[in-house]
C-alpha positions as CSV (number, residue, x, y, z in Angstrom):
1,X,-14.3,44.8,32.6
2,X,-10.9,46.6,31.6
3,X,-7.9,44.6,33.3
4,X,-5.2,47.2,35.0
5,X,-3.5,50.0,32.9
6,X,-0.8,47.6,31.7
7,X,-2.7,44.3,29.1
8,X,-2.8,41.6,31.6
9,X,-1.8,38.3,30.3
10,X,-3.9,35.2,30.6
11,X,-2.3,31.7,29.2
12,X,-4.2,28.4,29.2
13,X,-3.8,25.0,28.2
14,X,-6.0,21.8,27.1
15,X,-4.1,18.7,27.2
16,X,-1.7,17.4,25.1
17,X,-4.0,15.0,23.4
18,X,-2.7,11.4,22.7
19,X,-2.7,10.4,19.1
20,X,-3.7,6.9,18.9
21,X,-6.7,7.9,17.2
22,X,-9.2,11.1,15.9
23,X,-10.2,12.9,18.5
24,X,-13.3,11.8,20.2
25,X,-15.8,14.2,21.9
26,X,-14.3,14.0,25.0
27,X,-11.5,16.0,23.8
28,X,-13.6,18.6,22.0
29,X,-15.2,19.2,24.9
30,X,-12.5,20.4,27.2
31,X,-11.1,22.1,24.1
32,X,-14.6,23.9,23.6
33,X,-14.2,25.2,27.2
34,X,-10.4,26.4,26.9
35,X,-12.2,28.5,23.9
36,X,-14.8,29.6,25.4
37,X,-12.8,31.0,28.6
38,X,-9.9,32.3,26.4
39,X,-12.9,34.6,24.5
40,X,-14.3,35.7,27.5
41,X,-10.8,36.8,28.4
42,X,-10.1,39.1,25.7
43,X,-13.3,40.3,25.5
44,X,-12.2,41.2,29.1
45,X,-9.5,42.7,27.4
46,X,-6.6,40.2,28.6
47,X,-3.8,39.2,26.4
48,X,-4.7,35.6,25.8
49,X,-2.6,32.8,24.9
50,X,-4.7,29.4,24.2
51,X,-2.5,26.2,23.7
52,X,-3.8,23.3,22.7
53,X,-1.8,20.4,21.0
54,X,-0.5,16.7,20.6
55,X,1.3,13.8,22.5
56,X,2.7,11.8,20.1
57,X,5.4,9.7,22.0
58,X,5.3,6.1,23.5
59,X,4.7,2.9,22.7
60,X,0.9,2.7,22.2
61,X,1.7,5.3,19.2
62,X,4.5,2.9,17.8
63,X,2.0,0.1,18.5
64,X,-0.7,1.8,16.8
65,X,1.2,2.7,13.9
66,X,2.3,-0.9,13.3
67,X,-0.8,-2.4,12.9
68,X,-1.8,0.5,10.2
69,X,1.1,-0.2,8.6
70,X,2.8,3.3,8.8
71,X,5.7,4.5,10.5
72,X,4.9,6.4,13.7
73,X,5.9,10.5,12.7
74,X,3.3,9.6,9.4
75,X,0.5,8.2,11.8
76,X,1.3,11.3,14.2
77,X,0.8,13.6,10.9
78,X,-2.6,11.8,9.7
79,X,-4.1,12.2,13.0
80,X,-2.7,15.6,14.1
81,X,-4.7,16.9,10.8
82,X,-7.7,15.8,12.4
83,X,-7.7,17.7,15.8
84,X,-6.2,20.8,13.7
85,X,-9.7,20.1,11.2
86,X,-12.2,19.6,14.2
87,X,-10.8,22.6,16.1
88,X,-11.9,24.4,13.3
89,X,-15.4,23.3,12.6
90,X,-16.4,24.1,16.1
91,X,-15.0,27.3,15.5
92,X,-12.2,27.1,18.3
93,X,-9.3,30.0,18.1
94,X,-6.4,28.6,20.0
95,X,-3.0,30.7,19.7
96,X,-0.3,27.3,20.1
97,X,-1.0,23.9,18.8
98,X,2.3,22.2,20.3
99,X,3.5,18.8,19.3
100,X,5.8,16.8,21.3
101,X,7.5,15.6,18.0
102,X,8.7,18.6,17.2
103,X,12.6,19.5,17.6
104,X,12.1,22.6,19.6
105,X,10.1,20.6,21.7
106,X,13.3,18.0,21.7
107,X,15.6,21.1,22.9
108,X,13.7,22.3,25.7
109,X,12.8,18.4,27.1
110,X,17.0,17.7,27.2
111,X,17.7,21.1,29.0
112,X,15.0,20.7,31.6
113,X,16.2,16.6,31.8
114,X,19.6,17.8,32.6
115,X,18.9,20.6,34.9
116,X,16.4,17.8,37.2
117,X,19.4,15.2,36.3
118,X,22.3,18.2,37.9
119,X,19.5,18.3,40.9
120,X,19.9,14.9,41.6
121,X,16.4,13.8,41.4
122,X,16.8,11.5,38.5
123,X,18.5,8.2,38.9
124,X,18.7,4.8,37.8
125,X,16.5,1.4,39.2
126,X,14.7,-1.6,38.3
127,X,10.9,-0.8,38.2
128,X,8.3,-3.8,38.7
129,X,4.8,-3.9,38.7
130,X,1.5,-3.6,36.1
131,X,1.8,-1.7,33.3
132,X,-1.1,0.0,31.1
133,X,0.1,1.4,27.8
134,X,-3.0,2.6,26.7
135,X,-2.6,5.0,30.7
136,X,1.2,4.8,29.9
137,X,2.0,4.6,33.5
138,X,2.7,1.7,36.1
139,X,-1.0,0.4,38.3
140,X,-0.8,-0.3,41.5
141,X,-2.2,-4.1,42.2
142,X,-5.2,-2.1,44.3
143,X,-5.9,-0.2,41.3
144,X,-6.3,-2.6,38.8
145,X,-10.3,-4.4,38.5
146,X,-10.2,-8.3,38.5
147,X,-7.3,-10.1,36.1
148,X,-5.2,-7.1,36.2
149,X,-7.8,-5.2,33.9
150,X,-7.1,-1.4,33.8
151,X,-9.7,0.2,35.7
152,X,-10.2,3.2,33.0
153,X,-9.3,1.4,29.9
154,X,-11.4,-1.4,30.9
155,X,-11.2,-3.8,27.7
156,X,-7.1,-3.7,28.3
157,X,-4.9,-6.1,30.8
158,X,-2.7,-4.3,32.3
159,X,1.4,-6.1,31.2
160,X,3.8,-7.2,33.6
161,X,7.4,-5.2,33.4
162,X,10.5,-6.0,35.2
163,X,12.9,-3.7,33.8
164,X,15.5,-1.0,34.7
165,X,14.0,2.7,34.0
166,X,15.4,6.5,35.5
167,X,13.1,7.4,38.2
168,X,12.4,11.1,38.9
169,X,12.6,11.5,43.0
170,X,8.9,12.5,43.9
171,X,8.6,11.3,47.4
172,X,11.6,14.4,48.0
173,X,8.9,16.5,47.4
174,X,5.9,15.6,49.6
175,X,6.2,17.7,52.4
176,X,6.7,20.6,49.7
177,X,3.5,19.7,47.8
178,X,1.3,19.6,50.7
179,X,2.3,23.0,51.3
180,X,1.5,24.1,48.4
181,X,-2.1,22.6,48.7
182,X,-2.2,23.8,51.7
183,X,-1.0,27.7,50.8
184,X,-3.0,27.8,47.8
185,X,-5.9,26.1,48.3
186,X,-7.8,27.0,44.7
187,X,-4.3,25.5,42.7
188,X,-6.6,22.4,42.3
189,X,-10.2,22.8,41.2
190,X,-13.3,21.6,41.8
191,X,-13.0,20.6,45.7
192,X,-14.1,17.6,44.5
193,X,-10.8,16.7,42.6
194,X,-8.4,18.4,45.2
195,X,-9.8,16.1,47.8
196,X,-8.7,13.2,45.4
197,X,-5.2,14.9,44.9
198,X,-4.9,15.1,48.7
199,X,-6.0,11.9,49.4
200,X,-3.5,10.7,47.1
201,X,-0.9,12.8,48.6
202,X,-1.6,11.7,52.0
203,X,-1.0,7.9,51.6
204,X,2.7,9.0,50.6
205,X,4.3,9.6,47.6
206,X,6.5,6.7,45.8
207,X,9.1,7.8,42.9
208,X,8.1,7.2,39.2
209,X,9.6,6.0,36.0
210,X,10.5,8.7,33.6
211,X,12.2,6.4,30.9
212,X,11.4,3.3,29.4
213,X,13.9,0.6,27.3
214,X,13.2,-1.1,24.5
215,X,10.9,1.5,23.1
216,X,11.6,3.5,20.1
217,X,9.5,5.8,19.5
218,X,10.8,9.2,21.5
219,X,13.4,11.1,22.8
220,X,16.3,9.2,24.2
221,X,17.5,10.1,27.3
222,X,20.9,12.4,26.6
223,X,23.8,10.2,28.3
224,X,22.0,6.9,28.4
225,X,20.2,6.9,24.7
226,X,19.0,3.2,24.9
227,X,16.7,4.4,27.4
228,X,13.5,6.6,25.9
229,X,11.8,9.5,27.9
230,X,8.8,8.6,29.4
231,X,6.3,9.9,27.5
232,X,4.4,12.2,30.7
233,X,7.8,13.7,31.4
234,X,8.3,14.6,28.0
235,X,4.5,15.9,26.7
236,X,3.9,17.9,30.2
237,X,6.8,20.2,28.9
238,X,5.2,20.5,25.8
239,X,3.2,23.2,27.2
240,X,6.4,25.1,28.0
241,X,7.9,24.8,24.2
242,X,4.6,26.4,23.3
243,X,5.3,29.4,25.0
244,X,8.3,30.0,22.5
245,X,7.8,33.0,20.1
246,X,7.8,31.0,16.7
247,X,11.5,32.5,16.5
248,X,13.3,32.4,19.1
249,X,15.9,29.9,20.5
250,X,14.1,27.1,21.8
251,X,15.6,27.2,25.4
252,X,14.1,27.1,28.6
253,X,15.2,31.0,29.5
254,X,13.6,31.9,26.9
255,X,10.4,29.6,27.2
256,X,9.6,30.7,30.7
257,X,10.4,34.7,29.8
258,X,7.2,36.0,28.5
259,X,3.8,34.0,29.5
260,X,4.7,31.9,32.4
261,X,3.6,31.1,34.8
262,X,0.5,29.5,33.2
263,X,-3.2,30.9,34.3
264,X,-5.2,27.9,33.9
265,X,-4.6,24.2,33.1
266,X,-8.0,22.3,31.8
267,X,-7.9,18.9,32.0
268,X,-10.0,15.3,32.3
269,X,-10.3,13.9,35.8
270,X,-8.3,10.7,34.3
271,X,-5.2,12.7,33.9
272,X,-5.2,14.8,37.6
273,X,-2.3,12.8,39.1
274,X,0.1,14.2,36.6
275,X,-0.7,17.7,36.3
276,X,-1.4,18.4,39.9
277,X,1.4,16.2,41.6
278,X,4.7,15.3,39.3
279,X,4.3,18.4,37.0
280,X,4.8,21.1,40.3
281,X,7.2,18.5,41.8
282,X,9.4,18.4,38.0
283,X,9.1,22.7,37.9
284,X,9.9,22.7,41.8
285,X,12.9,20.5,40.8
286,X,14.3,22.4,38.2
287,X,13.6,25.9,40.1
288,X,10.3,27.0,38.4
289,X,7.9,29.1,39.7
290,X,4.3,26.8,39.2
291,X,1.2,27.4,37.1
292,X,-2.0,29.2,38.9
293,X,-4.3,26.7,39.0
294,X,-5.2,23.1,37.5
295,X,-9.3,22.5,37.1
296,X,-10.3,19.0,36.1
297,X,-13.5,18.3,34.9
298,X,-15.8,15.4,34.2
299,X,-16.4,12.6,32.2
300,X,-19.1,12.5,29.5
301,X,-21.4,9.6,29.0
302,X,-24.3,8.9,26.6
303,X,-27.7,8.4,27.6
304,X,-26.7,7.6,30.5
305,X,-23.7,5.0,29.5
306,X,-20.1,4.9,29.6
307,X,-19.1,5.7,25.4
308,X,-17.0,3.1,24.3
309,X,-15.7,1.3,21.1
310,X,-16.4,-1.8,22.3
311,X,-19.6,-0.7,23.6
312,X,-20.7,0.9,20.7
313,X,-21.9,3.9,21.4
314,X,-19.5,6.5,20.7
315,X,-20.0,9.9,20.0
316,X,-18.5,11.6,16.8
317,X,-18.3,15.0,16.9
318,X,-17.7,15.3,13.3
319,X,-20.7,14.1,12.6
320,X,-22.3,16.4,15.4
321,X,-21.1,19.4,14.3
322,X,-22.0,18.5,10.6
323,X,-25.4,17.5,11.5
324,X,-25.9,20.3,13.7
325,X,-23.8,23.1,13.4
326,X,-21.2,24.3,15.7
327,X,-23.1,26.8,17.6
328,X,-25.6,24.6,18.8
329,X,-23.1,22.0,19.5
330,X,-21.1,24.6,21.8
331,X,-24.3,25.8,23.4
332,X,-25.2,22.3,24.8
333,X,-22.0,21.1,26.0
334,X,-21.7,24.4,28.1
335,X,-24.5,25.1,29.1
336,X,-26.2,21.7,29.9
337,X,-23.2,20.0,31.3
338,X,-21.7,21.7,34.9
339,X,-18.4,22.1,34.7
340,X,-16.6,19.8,36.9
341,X,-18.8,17.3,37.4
342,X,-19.6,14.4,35.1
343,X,-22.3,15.0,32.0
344,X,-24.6,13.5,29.9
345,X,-25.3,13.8,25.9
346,X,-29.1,13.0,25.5
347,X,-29.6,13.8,21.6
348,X,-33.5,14.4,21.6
349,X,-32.5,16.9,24.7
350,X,-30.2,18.1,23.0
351,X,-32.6,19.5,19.8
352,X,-35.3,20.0,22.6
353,X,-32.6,22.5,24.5
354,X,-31.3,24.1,21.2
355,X,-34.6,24.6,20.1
356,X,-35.9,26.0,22.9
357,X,-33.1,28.7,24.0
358,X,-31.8,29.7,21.0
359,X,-34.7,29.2,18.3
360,X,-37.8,29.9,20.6
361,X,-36.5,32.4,23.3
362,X,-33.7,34.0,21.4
363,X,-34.1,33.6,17.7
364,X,-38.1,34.7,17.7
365,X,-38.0,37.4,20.3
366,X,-35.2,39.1,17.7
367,X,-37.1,38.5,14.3
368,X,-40.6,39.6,15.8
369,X,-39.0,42.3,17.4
370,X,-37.5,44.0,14.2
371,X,-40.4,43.0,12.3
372,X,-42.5,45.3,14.4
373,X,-39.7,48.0,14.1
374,X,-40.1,47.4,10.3
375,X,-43.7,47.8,10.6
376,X,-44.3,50.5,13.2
377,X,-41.1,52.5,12.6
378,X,-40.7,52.3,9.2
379,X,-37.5,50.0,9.5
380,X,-35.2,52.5,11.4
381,X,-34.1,51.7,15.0
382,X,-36.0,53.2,17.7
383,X,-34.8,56.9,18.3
384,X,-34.1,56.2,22.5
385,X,-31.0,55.9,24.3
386,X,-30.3,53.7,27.2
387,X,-30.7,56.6,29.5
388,X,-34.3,57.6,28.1
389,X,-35.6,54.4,29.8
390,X,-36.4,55.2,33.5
391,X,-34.3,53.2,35.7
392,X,-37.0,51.4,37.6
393,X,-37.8,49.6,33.8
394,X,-38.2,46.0,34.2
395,X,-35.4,45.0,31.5
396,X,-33.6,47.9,32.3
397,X,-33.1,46.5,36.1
398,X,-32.2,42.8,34.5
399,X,-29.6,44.5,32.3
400,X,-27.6,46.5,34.7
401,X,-27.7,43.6,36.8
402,X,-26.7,41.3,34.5
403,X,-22.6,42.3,33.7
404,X,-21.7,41.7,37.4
405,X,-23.6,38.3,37.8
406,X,-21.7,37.4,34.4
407,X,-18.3,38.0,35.2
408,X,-18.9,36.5,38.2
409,X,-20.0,33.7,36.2
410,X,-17.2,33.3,33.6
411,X,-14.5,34.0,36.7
412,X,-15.6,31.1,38.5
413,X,-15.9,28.8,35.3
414,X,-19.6,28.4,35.9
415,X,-21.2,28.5,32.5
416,X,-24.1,26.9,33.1
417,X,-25.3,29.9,35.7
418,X,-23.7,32.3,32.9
419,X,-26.2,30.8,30.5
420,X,-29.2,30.7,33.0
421,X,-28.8,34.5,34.2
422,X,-28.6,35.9,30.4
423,X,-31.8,33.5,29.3
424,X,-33.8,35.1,32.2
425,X,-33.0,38.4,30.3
426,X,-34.4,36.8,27.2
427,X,-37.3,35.2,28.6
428,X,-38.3,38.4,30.7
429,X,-38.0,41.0,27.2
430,X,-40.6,37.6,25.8
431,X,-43.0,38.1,28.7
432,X,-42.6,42.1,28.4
433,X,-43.2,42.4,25.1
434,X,-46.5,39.9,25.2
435,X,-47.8,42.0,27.9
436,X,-46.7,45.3,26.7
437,X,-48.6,44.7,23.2
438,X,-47.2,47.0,21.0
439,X,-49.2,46.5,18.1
440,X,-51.8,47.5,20.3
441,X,-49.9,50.6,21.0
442,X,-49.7,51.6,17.5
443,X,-53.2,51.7,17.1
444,X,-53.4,54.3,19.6
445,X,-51.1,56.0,17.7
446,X,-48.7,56.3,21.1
447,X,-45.5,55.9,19.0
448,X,-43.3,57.0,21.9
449,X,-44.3,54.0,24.1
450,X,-43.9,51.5,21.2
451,X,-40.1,52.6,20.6
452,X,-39.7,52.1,23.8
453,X,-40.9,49.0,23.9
454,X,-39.2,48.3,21.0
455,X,-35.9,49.6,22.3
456,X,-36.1,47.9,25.6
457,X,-36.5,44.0,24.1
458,X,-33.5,45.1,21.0
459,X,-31.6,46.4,23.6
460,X,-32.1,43.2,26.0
461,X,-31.2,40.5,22.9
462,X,-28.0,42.9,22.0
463,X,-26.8,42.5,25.6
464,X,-27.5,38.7,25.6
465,X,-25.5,38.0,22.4
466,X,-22.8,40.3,23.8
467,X,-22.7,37.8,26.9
468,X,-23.0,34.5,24.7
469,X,-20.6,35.1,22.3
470,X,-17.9,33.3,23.9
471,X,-20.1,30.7,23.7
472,X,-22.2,31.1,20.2
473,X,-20.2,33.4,18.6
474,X,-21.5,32.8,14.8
475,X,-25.3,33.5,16.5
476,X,-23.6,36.5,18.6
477,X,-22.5,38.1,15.5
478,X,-25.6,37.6,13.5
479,X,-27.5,39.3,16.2
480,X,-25.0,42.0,15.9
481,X,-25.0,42.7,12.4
482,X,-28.6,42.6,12.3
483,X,-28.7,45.4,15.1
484,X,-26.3,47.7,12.7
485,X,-23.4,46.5,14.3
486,X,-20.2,45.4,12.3
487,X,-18.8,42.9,14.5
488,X,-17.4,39.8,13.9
489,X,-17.0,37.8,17.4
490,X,-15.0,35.6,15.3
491,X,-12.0,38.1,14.8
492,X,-9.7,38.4,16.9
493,X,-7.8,41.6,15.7
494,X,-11.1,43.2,16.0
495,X,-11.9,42.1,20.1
496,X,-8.2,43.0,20.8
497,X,-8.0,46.3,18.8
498,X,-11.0,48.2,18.9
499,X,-10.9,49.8,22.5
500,X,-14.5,50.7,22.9
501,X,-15.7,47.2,22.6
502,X,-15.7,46.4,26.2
503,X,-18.3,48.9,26.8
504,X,-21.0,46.3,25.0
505,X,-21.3,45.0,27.9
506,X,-23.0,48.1,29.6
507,X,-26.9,48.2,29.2
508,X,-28.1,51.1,26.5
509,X,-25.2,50.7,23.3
510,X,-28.2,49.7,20.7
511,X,-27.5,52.1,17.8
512,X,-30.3,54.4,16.8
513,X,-29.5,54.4,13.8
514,X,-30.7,50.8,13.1
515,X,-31.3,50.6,9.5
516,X,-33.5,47.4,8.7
517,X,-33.4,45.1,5.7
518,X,-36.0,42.1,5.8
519,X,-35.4,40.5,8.9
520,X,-34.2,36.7,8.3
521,X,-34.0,34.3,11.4
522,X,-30.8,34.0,13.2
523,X,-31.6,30.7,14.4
524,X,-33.1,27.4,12.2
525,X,-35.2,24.9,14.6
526,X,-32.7,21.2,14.5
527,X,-34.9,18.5,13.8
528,X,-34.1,15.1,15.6
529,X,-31.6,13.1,12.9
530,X,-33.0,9.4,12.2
């Protein structure tokens, strides 16, 4: 699980989230999985680099901040608190948390403006056509639903402009971006979304506005300042200020030096156009090497229905996390929802799932399980190694098995099978220890079979919450610590520094010298909220 002798890097990115409002659960969700990948990563032993962050341009921010009264850098500040806060309760480490209204940020957008401008892929025109500000881009007519309503922002009619904007030359570099598709066919992910992207790409590329007039609320454009920066050419650069060192020079040299090119960008289906077609154009303008891949996953719904304001039925992950805790609430939303296609948040399945993996299969197995060492081996571990178990053992076979069907797992962003192959682990050491009766063991006084037994099940949960920590880290570590281990899956000094912690992940690391307190459960069965 060790990357090459020299600390490979991994960088990753969520969006630049748009600050009109808190964040919804839509956000944490692709935010969750940027977490959970960048854990896996170092446990992996990678040299991670997590940005996340804010787009706070544009004119449905100066809008917004209108009608509350406020002027747009003190609206940006309210709601920037609230990711920063949420991204916390769920327990998410991310290394960068860039903002497009900082004045690094400003540097680095004019330098890579004028090096697309000295390309000559930036020039003046009028632009016509439908307008969503909520999208902040121009609809075609054939996109738009009946009465020029947007088709994603369904509630809002599209506006009519006629106006002169700076147009960034896209349709130079179609025969270039097909290449690309074509050379590296996983730079878009799921298949699903690349065949949209090609699709797209096929029916021939037109340029696009990068500016707008009239709007305040930005960066003007350098030689031409009654003109603001469109606010996708400005926020997809935002992920290259981030890679600044907190201080160094803010200049594009120095951006690009270090972490680029980017591993992984993790995005919402809504937002594919940009990040798979004008951001590799922009970098191929300015002479930039391109990030490895863009995934884009799904949309979530509720019970079944679009989630909606005006429908009613949102989802606040606040409240979800406060009701529930953040372990459960990461556990769900990876495990029940494949990534890459769209999901569903059911919230009696969602106590039924919780309460059956991690309180029933999990949480039980553990506490019964050192109860019994309590009991039958007067609270010390069992005095086996993993190599005292014969290699034909039932768990033992599951548990070597298990690391390569992981990584696998994790490497191709497929949680769901990641969570499925480490509960059959769980639910075989449940079915092992039922049939392997212990207690009645003990009563024959054949102590060696019932520490091996006992070993065998420890052994099986350690190796599961090794797995699942990227995932339910809290849950990983109280596994841990109650198996004699002082790990904190939450610390990141501790995964990065300690070089003998990749080797977790091998079957046979349980500690015999397990020293046992009262066990407590790891796990509290969620009742359904009224």
């Amino acid at each position: 699980m060790t990357p090459d002798i020299d600390q490979q890097k991994f960088a990753l990115t969520t969006p630049l989230y748009y600050v009109n409002d808190v964040p919804h659960v839509g956000s944490a969700y692709t935010t969750l999985i940027a977490d959970v990948i960048a854990r896996w990563k170092r446990l992996e032993g990678y040299s991670v680099l997590l940005i996340t962050g804010t787009d706070e341009h544009g004119q449905k921010i100066e809008r917004t901040a209108k009608a509350k009264g406020l002027d747009p850098q003190t609206h940006c500040d309210q709601i920037v608190t609230s990711f920063e806060s949420l991204w916390h309760k769920l327990d998410i480490q991310y290394d960068r948390f860039s903002r497009t209204t900082a004045p690094r940020h400003h540097a680095i957008v004019n330098e890579f403006f004028k090096k697309v401008w000295d390309k000559g892929d930036i020039y003046p025109a009028q632009q016509k056509g439908w307008y969503c500000v909520a999208c902040e881009e121009f609809k075609e007519e054939r996109e738009l639903l009946s009465a020029h309503f947007c088709p994603i922002h369904t509630n809002l009619k599209a506006e009519w402009r006629d106006e002169e904007n700076y147009f960034f030359r896209l349709s130079k570099y179609q025969d270039k971006l097909e290449q690309l598709y074509a050379d590296q066919p996983n730079f878009i992910q799921p298949e699903s979304r690349r065949n949209e992207v090609l699709n797209f790409v096929k029916q021939g590329l037109q340029d696009f506005s990068i500016s707008r007039i009239n709007v305040e609320w930005g960066f003007p454009i350098p030689h031409d300042p009654k003109h603001t920066i469109y606010v996708w050419f400005d926020a997809l650069l935002a992920y290259v200020t981030a890679l600044l060192e907190p201080d160094q020079e803010p200049t594009l040299e120095n951006a690009f030096a270090s972490w680029w090119p980017i591993n992984l960008h993790l995005i919402g289906k809504d937002i594919l156009r940009f990040h798979a077609v004008y951001w590799p154009a922009m970098l191929m303008s300015a002479g930039y090497s391109l990030p490895k891949q863009v995934f884009g996953h799904g949309f979530l719904t509720k019970n079944g229905q679009k989630m909606g304001k005006s429908l009613g039925n949102t989802l606040d992950p606040f409240d979800l996390v406060q009701r529930y805790g953040s372990d459960a609430v990461r556990y769900y939303f990876i495990k029940e929802i494949e990534l890459g296609k769209d999901g569903d948040f059911n919230e009696a399945r969602f106590v039924n799932i919780i309460n059956a993996d991690l309180a029933n299969d999990l949480g039980n197995l553990l506490n019964r399980t050192l109860g019994m060492v309590k009991k039958y081996c007067q609270g010390k571990g069992p005095q086996l190694k993993g190599v005292d178990l014969p290699l034909d053992h039932p768990l033992k076979i599951i548990g070597l098995e298990l690391e390569n069907k992981v990584v696998q797992g994790y490497s191709a962003l497929r949680f769901s099978l990641v969570c499925e192959e480490i509960l059959s682990l769980i639910r075989a050491s449940n079915k092992f220890i039922d049939e392997s009766a212990p207690w009645s063991l003990f009563k024959r006084g054949q102590q060696a079979e019932v520490e091996q037994v006992l070993y065998a099940v420890l052994e099986s949960v350690r190796l599961a919450a090794y797995f699942l920590s990227p995932i339910i880290p809290n849950l990983s570590t109280k596994i841990y610590r109650q198996l004699s281990f002082s790990v904190d899956f939450n610390n990141l000094n501790q995964i990065q520094e300690v070089a003998d912690f990749a080797t977790h992940s091998q079957w046979g690391k349980l500690s015999t010298n397990l020293e046992l307190s009262q066990p407590e459960p790891i796990f509290t069965k969620l009742e359904l909220s009224e």
